[in-house]
Every structure is written in C-alpha cells, then in structure tokens.
PyMOL CGO cylinders between C-alpha atoms (Angstrom):
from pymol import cmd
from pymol.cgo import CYLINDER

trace = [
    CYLINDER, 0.00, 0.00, 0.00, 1.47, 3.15, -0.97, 0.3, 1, 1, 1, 1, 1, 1,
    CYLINDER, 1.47, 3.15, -0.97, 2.66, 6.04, 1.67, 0.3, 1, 1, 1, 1, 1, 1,
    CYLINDER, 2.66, 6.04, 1.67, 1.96, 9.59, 1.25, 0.3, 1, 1, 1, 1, 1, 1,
    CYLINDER, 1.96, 9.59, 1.25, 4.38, 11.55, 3.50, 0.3, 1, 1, 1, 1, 1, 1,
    CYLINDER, 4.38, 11.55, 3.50, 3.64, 14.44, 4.56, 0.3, 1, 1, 1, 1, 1, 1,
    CYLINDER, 3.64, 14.44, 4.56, 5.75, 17.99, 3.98, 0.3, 1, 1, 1, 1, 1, 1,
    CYLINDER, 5.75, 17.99, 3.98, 5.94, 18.51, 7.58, 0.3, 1, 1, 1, 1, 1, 1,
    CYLINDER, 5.94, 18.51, 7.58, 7.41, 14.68, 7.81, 0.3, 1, 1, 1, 1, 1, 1,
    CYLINDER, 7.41, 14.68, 7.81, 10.11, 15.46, 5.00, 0.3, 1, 1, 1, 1, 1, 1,
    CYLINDER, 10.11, 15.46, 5.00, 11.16, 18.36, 6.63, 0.3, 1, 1, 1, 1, 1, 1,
    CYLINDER, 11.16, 18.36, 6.63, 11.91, 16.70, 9.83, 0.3, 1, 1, 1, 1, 1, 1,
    CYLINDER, 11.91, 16.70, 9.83, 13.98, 14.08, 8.00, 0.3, 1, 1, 1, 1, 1, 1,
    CYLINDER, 13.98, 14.08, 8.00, 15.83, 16.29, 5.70, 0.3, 1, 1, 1, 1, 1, 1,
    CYLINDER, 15.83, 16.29, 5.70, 16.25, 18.58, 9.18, 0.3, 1, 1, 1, 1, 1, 1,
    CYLINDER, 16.25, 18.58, 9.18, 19.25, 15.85, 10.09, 0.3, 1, 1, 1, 1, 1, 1,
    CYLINDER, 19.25, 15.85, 10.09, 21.14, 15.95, 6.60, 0.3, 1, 1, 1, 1, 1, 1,
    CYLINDER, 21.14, 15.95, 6.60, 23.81, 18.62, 5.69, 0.3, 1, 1, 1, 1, 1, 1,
    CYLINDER, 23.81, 18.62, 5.69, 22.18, 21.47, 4.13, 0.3, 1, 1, 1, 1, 1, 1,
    CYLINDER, 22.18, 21.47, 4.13, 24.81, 21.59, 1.11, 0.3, 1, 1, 1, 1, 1, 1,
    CYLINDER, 24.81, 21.59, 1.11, 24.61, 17.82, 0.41, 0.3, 1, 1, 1, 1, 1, 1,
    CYLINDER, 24.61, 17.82, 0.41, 22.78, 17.61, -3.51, 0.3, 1, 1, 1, 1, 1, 1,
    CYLINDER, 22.78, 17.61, -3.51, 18.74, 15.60, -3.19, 0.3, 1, 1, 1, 1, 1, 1,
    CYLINDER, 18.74, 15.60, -3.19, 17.89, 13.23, -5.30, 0.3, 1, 1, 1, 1, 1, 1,
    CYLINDER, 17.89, 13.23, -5.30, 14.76, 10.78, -6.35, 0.3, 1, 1, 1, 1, 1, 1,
    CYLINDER, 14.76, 10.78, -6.35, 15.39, 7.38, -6.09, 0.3, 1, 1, 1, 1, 1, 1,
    CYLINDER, 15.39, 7.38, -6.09, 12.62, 5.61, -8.49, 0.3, 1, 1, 1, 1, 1, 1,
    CYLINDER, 12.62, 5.61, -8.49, 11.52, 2.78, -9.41, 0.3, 1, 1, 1, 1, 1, 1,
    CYLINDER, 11.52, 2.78, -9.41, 13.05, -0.40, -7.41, 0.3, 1, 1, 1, 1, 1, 1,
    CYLINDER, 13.05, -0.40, -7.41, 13.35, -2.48, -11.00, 0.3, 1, 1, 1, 1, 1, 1,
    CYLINDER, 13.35, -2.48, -11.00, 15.60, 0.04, -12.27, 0.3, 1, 1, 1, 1, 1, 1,
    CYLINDER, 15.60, 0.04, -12.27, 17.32, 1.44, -9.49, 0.3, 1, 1, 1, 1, 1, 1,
    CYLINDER, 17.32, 1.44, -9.49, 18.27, 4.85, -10.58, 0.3, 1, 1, 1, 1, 1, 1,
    CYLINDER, 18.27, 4.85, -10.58, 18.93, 8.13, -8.73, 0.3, 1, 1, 1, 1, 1, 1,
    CYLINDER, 18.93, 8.13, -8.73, 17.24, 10.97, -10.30, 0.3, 1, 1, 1, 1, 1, 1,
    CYLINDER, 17.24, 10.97, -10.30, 17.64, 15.75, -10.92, 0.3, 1, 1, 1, 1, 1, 1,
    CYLINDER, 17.64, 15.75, -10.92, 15.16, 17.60, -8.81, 0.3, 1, 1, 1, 1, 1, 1,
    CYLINDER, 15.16, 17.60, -8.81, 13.43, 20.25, -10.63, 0.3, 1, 1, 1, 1, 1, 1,
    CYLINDER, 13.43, 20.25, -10.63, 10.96, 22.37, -9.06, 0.3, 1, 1, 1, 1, 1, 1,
    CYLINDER, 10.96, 22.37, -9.06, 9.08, 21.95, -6.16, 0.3, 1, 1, 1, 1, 1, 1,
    CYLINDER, 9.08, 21.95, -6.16, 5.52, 22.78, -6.76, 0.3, 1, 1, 1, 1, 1, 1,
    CYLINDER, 5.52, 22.78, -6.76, 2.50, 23.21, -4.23, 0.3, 1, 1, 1, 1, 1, 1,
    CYLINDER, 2.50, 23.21, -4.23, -1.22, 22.93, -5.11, 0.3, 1, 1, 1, 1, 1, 1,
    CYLINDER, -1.22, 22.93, -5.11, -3.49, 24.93, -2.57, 0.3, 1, 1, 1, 1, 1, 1,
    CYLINDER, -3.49, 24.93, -2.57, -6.95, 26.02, -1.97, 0.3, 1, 1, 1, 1, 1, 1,
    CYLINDER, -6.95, 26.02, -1.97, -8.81, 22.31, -3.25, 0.3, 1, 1, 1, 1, 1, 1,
    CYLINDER, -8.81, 22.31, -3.25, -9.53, 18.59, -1.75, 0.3, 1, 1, 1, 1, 1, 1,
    CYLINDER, -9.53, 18.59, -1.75, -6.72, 17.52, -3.18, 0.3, 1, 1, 1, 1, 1, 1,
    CYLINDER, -6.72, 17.52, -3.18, -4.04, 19.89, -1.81, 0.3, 1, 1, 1, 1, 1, 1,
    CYLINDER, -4.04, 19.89, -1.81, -0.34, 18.45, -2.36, 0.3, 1, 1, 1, 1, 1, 1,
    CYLINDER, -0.34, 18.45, -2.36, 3.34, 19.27, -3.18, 0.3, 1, 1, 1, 1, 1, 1,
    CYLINDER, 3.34, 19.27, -3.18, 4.92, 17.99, -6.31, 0.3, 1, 1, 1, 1, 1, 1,
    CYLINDER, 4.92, 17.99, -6.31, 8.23, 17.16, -6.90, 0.3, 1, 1, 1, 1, 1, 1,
    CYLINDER, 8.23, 17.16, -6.90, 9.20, 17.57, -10.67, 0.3, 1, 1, 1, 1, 1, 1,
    CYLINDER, 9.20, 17.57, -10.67, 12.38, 15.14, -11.85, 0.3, 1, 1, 1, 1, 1, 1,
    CYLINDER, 12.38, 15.14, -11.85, 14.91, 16.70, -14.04, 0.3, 1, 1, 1, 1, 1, 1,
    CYLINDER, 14.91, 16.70, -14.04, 16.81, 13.73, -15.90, 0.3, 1, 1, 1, 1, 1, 1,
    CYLINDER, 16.81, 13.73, -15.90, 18.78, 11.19, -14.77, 0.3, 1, 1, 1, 1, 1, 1,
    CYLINDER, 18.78, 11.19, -14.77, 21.44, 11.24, -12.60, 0.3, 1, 1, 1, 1, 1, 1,
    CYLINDER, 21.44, 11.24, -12.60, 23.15, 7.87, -13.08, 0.3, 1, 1, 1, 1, 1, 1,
    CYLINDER, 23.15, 7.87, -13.08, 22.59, 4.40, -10.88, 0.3, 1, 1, 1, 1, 1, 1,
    CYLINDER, 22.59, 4.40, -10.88, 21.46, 4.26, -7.35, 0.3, 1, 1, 1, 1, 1, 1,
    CYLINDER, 21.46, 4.26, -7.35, 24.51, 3.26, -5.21, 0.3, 1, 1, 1, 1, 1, 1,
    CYLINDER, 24.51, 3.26, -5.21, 24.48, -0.03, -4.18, 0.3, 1, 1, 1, 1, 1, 1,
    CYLINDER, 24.48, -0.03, -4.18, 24.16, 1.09, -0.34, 0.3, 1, 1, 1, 1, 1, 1,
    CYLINDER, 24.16, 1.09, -0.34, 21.15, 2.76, -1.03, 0.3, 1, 1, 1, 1, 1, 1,
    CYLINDER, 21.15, 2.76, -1.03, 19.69, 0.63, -2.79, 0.3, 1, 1, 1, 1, 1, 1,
    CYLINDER, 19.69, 0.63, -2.79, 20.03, -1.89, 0.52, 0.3, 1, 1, 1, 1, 1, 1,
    CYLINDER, 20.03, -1.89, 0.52, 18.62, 0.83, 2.81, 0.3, 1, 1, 1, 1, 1, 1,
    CYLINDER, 18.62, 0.83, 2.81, 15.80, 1.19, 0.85, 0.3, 1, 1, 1, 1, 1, 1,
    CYLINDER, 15.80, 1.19, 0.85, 15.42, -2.89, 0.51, 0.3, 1, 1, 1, 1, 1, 1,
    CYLINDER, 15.42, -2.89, 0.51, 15.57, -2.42, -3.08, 0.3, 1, 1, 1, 1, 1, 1,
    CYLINDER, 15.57, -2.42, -3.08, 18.69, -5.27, -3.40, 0.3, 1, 1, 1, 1, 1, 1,
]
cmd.load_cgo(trace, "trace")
C-alpha cells in the first residue's frame, strides 16, 4: 500500500542531513536509478491539496548502499 508523506514529515527528515549535500529521487526499485530535482511545486486552496516534486533527468545508478537501505537489493 502506498505512503503519502507528509511535507511537515520530509522536513523533519531532511532537518538531520547537511544542508549543502545535492537531493535526489530514487525511483523505481526495477531500475534502481537516482534521479535531478526540478521544481518543487505546491497545489493549494482544493480537496486535493499536495506538493509535487518535478524530476529533471537522470542522474546515473542508485549506489548499491542505497539501494540496501531502501530494501531495493
């Protein structure tokens, strides 16, 4: 079952990381690949309120470490 996290629960997580250290989108567990951020975009005022995060190419292979941490191996 999918997970939506919340903004307030990515903050808190990204609140521990160094603040110059690059972000990336790990997708898609078949083809492990790390992936550009974009834009961050947020839809207000409906229902269906969310953030969007927009990729930006490809970024090369998810490292093999990761790829463990997120059970992906």
């Amino acid at each position: 079952m999918p997970y939506a996290l919340t903004v307030g629960q990515l903050i808190r997580q990204l609140q521990t990381a160094d603040p110059e250290l690059p972000v990336y989108l790990a997708v898609n567990p078949d083809w492990p690949y790390a992936h550009h951020i974009a834009r961050v975009v947020a839809l207000t005022g409906s229902e269906t309120g969310a953030v969007y995060v927009a990729e930006n190419g490809q970024a090369g292979v998810l490292p093999h470490s990761i790829r463990t941490e997120l059970a992906w191996s």
